[in-house]
N, C-alpha and C positions, 0 to 999 in steps of 0.2 A: 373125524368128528361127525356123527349124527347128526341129524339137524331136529330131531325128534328127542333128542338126549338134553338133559337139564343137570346142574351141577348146584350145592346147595355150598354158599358161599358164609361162615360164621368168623366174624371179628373177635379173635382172642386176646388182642394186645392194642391199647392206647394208641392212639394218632401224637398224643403231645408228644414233643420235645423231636421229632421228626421235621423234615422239609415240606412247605408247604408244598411242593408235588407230589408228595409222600399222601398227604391228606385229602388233595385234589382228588386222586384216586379214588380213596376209601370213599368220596362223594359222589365221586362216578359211578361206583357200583351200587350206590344206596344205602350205605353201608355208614349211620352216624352214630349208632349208640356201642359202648361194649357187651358181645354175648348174642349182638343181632345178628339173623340170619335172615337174609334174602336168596332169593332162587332167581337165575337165569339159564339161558340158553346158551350151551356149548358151543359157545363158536371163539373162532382164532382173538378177534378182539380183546372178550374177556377171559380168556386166558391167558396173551399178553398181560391184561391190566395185574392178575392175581398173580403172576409168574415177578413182577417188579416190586409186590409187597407181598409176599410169602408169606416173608416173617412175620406177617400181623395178622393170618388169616387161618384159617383151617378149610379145606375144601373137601366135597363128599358127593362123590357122584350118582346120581339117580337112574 
């Protein structure tokens, strides 16, 4: 992982009816509206974070 590499992180799918650590996540990354897309930094963290709720995300690397 780069440390100069950015990955562009977009919520495809609902928080409801998930675990509230399901959601905690999706707050973690900045991530509250459906469709929203936030940009971070490549690193092991938040790809842990995006690796644990896949299914709710679309990721696109920069």
């Amino acid at each position: 992982m780069n440390k100069n590499k950015r990955i562009s992180i977009t919520q495809i799918k609902s928080g409801i009816g998930y675990r509230k650590k399901t959601k905690n996540t999706l707050k973690a990354l900045g991530l509250r509206k459906l469709n929203q897309t936030v940009e971070k930094k490549d690193t092991a963290c938040i790809r842990g974070m995006i690796n644990k709720i896949s299914y709710l995300l679309k990721v696109e690397e920069k």
